[in-house]
C-alpha positions in Angstrom: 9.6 10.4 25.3 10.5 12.0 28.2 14.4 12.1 27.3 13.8 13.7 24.1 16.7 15.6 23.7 19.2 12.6 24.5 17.4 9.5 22.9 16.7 9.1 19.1 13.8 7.0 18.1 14.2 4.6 14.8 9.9 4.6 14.7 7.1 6.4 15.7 5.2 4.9 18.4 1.5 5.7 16.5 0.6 5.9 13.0 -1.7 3.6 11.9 -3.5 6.5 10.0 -1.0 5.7 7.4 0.2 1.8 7.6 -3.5 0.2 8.4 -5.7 0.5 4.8 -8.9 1.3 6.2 -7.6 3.9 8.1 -5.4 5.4 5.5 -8.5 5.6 3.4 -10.3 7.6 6.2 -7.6 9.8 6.0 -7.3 10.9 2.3 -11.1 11.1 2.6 -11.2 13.0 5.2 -8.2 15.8 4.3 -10.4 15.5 0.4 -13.9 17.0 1.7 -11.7 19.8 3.7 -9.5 20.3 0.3 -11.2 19.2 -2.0 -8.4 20.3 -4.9 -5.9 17.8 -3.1 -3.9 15.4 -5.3 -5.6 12.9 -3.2 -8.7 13.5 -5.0 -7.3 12.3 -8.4 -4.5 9.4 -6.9 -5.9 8.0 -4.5 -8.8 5.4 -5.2 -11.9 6.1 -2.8 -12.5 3.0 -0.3 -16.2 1.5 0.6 -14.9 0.1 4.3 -17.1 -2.9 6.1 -16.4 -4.7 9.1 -17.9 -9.0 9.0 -17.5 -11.5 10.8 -19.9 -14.1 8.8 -20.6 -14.3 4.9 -24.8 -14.4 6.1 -24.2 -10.9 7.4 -22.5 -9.3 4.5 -25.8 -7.4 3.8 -26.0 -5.6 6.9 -22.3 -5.2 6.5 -22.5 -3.2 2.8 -25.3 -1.0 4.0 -23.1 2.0 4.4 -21.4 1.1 1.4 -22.7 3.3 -0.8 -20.3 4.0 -3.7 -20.3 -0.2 -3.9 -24.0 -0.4 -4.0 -24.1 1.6 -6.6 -21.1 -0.1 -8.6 -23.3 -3.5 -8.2 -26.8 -1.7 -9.6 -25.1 0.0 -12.8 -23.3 -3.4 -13.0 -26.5 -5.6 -13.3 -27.1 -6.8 -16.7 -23.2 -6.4 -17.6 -21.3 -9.1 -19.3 -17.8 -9.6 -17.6 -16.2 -7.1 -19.9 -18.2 -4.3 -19.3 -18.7 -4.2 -15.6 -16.7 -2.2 -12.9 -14.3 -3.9 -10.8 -13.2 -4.1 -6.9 -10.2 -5.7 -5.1 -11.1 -6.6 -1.9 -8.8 -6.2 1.2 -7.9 -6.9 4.7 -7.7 -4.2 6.6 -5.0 -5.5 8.7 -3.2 -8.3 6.4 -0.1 -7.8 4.5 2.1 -10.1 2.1 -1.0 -9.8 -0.3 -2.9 -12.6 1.9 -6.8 -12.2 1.5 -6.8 -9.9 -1.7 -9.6 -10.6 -4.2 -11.3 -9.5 -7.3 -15.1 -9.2 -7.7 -17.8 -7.4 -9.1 -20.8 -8.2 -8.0 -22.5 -8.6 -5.0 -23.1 -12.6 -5.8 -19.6 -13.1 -6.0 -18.1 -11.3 -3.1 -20.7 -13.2 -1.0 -18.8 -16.2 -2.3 -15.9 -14.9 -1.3 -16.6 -14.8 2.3 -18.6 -18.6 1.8 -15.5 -19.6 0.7 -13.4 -18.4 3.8 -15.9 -19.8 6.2 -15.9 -23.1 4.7 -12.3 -23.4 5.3 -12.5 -22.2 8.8 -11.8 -25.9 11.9 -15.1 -27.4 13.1 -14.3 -26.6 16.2 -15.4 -23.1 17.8 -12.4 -23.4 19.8 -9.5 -22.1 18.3 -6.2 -24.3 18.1 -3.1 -22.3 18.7 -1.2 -25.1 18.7 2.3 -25.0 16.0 0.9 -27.6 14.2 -2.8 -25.7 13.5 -0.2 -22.1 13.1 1.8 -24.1 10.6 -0.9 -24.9 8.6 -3.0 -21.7 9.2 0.0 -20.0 7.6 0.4 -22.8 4.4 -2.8 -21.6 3.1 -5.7 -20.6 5.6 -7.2 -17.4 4.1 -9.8 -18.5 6.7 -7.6 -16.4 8.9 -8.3 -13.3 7.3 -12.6 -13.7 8.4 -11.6 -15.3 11.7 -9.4 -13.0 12.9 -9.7 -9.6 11.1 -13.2 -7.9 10.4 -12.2 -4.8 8.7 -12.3 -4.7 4.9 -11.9 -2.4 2.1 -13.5 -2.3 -1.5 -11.4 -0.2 -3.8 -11.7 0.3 -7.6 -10.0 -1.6 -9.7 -7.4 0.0 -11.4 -7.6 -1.1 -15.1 -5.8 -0.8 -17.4 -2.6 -0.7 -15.4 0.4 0.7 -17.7 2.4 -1.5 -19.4 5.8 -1.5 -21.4 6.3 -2.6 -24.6 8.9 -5.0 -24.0 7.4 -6.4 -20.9 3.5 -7.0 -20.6 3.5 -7.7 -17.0 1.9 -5.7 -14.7 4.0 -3.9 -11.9 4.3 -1.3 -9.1 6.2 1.5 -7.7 7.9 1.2 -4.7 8.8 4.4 -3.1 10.7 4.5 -0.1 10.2 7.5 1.9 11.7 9.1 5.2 9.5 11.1 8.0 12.0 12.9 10.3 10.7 14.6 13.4 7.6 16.6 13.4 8.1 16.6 10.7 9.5 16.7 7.0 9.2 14.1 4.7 11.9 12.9 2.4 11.4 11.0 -0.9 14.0 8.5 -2.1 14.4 9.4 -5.8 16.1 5.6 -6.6 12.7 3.9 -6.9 11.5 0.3 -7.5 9.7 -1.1 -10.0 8.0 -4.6 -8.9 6.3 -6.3 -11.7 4.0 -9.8 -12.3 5.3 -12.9 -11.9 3.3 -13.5 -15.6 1.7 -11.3 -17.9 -1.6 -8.7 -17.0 -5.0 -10.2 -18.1 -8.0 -8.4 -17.4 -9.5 -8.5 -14.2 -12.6 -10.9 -15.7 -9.8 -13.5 -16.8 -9.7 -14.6 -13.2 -12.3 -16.4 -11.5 -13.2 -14.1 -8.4 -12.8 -17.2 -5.8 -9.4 -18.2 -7.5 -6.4 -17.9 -5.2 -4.6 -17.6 -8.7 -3.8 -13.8 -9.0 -0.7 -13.6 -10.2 -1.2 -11.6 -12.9 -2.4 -8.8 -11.2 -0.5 -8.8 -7.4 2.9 -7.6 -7.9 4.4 -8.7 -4.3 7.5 -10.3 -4.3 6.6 -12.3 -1.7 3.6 -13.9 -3.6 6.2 -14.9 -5.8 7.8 -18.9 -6.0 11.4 -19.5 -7.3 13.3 -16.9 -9.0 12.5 -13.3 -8.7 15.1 -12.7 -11.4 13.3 -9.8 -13.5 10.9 -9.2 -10.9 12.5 -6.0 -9.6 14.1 -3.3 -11.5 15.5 0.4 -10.6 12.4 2.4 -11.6 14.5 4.9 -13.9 15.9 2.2 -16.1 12.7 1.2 -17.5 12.2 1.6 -21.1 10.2 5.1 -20.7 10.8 8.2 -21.9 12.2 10.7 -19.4 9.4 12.8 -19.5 7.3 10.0 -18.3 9.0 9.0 -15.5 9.8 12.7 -14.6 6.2 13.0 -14.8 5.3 9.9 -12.4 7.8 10.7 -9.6 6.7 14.2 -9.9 3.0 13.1 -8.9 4.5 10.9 -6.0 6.3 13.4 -4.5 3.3 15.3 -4.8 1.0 12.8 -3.1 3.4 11.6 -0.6 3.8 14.8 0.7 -0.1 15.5 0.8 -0.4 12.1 2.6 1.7 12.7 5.5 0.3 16.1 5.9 -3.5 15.0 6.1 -2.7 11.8 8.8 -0.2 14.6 10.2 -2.9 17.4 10.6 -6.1 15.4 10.2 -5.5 12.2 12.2 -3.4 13.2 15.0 -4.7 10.9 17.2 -3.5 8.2 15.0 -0.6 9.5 13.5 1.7 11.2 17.0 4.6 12.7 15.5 7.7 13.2 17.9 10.5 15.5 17.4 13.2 12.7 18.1 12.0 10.3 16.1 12.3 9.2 12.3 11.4 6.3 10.1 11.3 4.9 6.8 8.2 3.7 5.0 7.8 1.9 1.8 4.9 4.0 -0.2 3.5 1.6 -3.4 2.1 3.8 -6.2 0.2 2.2 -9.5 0.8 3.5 -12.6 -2.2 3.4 -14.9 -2.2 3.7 -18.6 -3.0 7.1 -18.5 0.3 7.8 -17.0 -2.0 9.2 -13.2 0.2 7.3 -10.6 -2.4 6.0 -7.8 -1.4 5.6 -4.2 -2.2 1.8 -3.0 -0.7 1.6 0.5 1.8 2.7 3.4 3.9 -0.1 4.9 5.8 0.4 7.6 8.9 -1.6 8.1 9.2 -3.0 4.2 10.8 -5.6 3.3 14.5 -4.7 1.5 15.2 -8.1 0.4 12.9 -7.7 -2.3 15.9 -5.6 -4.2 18.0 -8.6 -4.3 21.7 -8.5 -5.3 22.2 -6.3 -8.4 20.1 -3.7 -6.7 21.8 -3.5 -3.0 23.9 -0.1 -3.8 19.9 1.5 -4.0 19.7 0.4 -0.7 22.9 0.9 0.5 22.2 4.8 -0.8 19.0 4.8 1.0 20.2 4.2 3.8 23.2 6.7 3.7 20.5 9.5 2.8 18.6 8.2 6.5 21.7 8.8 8.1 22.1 12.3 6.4 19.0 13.7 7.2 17.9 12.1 10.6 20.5 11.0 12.6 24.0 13.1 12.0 22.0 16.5 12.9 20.4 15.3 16.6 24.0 14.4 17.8 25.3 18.1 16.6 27.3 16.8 13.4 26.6 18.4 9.8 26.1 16.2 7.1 27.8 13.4 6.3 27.6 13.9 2.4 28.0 10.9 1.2 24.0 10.5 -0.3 24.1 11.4 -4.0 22.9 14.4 -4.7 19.3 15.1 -5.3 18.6 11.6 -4.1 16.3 12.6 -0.7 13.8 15.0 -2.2 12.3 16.9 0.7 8.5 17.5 -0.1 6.9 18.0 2.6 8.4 20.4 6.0 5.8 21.6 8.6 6.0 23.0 12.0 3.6 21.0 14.1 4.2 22.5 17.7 6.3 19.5 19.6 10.2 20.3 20.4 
């Protein structure tokens, strides 16, 4: 930081308003009750956040948890069908580990029994490779052990859905912050679908590990990804759709960066020789409202696989277009194809 004019930086140091989930939620929440006509009001699902360490405290834990309360009191009574749903979170977990559906109180209690139970004997904990081998195999106990924050969201139902495919899936929108700071949008976009085909929400047992049909990370994913991922514009949709969609992401990215930017500045420190490329996920649901799930810093661009590594290799070109030729006093490079970083968000923050 304190060469800033000679030394370019491939991250920012702080900006865990965006990347952590219980902190990006804070975020939209906040910037919402000070604009209250933000696109985050309408794409962004509002968050009941909880911190627990044991399932017998999850009472004390929900007592702030107002909009949930109030989910599980119109829910009373309810068959499956009729009942809103939550997906429950980590705060800090990633690679889908954790993630669970519920909808009442009874069985998110379960939820956490269920963790605990699976938790050593032993308060000690073992760091040895053999207990981290087999923490990582299939430990969700982790997740309680290790990491109190949660978030309850909404369940997004139903998601949308092509014709010829009836697997759920996921946009993945890559997205460059330059500086302090514009934000780029990469228009080649990623669609990452289901390993098998959507059921509703009440198909799946609420304890059952078994989500498939409604988590759309690769990584969750055994064997061949082969029609996992797609370029987001070949889709069988009409134009206007998809026009539509990455017309609302744009739109929300932009508002995004600018609330953590202006709102959490503690926890988002932009710097004026630094850049770096997130991977935004957006759901699309069958209304056609795309709804912002999470920010990920450093994402994972395997997921594209073979027939899809020109997107990345464009992506990439565009980076070096937009942040790197300019600090070292070149123009540039011209080799991204046109249109393909959209700039939606540019504001003057102070920091040179």
């Amino acid at each position: 930081m304190s060469h800033h004019s000679t030394s370019l930086i491939n991250a920012y140091i702080i900006r865990k308003a965006l990347i952590r989930k219980h902190y990006l939620s804070t975020t939209a929440y906040n910037w919402i009750t000070k604009n209250p006509s933000s696109i985050l009001a309408t794409n962004i699902k509002p968050s009941c956040e909880f911190e627990l360490d044991y399932a017998e405290f999850l009472d004390d834990a929900l007592v702030e948890a107002w909009e949930l309360q109030a989910s599980f009191s119109r829910n009373e009574g309810k068959g499956e069908e009729e009942r809103e749903w939550w997906i429950l979170k980590p705060g800090m977990s990633d690679r889908g580990q954790g993630i669970r559906l519920f909808s009442t109180e009874e069985e998110l209690q379960s939820i956490f029994e269920e963790w605990e139970a699976e938790r050593p004997d032993s308060d000690d904990e073992d760091d040895s490779p053999e207990q981290k081998e087999k923490d990582g195999e299939g430990g969700d106990y982790i997740v309680t052990s290790h990491l109190r924050n949660f978030i309850a969201q909404p369940y997004i139902h139903p998601p949308l859905l092509l014709p010829s495919n009836p697997r759920k899936f996921h946009v993945r929108t890559y997205v460059l912050a330059v500086g302090s700071l514009k934000i780029y949008v990469y228009k080649q976009m990623l669609a990452l679908f289901a390993s098998t085909s959507y059921v509703p929400p009440w198909s799946a047992p609420s304890s059952s590990t078994n989500l498939s049909a409604h988590l759309t990370n690769t990584c969750l994913q055994t064997g061949s990804h082969d029609g996992s991922v797609h370029s987001f514009f070949s889709l069988q949709m009409s134009e206007e759709s998809k026009d539509n969609i990455f017309k609302q992401i744009c739109e929300v990215t932009g508002e995004i960066f600018e609330a953590a930017a202006k709102g959490m500045m503690v926890h988002f420190h932009t710097l004026p020789n630094a850049f770096e490329v997130f991977g935004l996920d957006f759901l699309v649901d069958e209304g056609g409202t795309a709804w912002l799930l999470e920010v990920n810093a450093f994402p994972d661009f395997r997921q594209t696989g073979e027939e899809l590594k020109d997107l990345i290799a464009g992506l990439w070109e565009g980076v070096v277009d937009k942040a790197v030729v300019g600090f070292f006093g070149f123009e540039g490079v011209g080799n991204e194809e046109e249109g393909n970083m959209v700039l939606v968000r540019s504001l003057d923050l102070g920091r040179r």
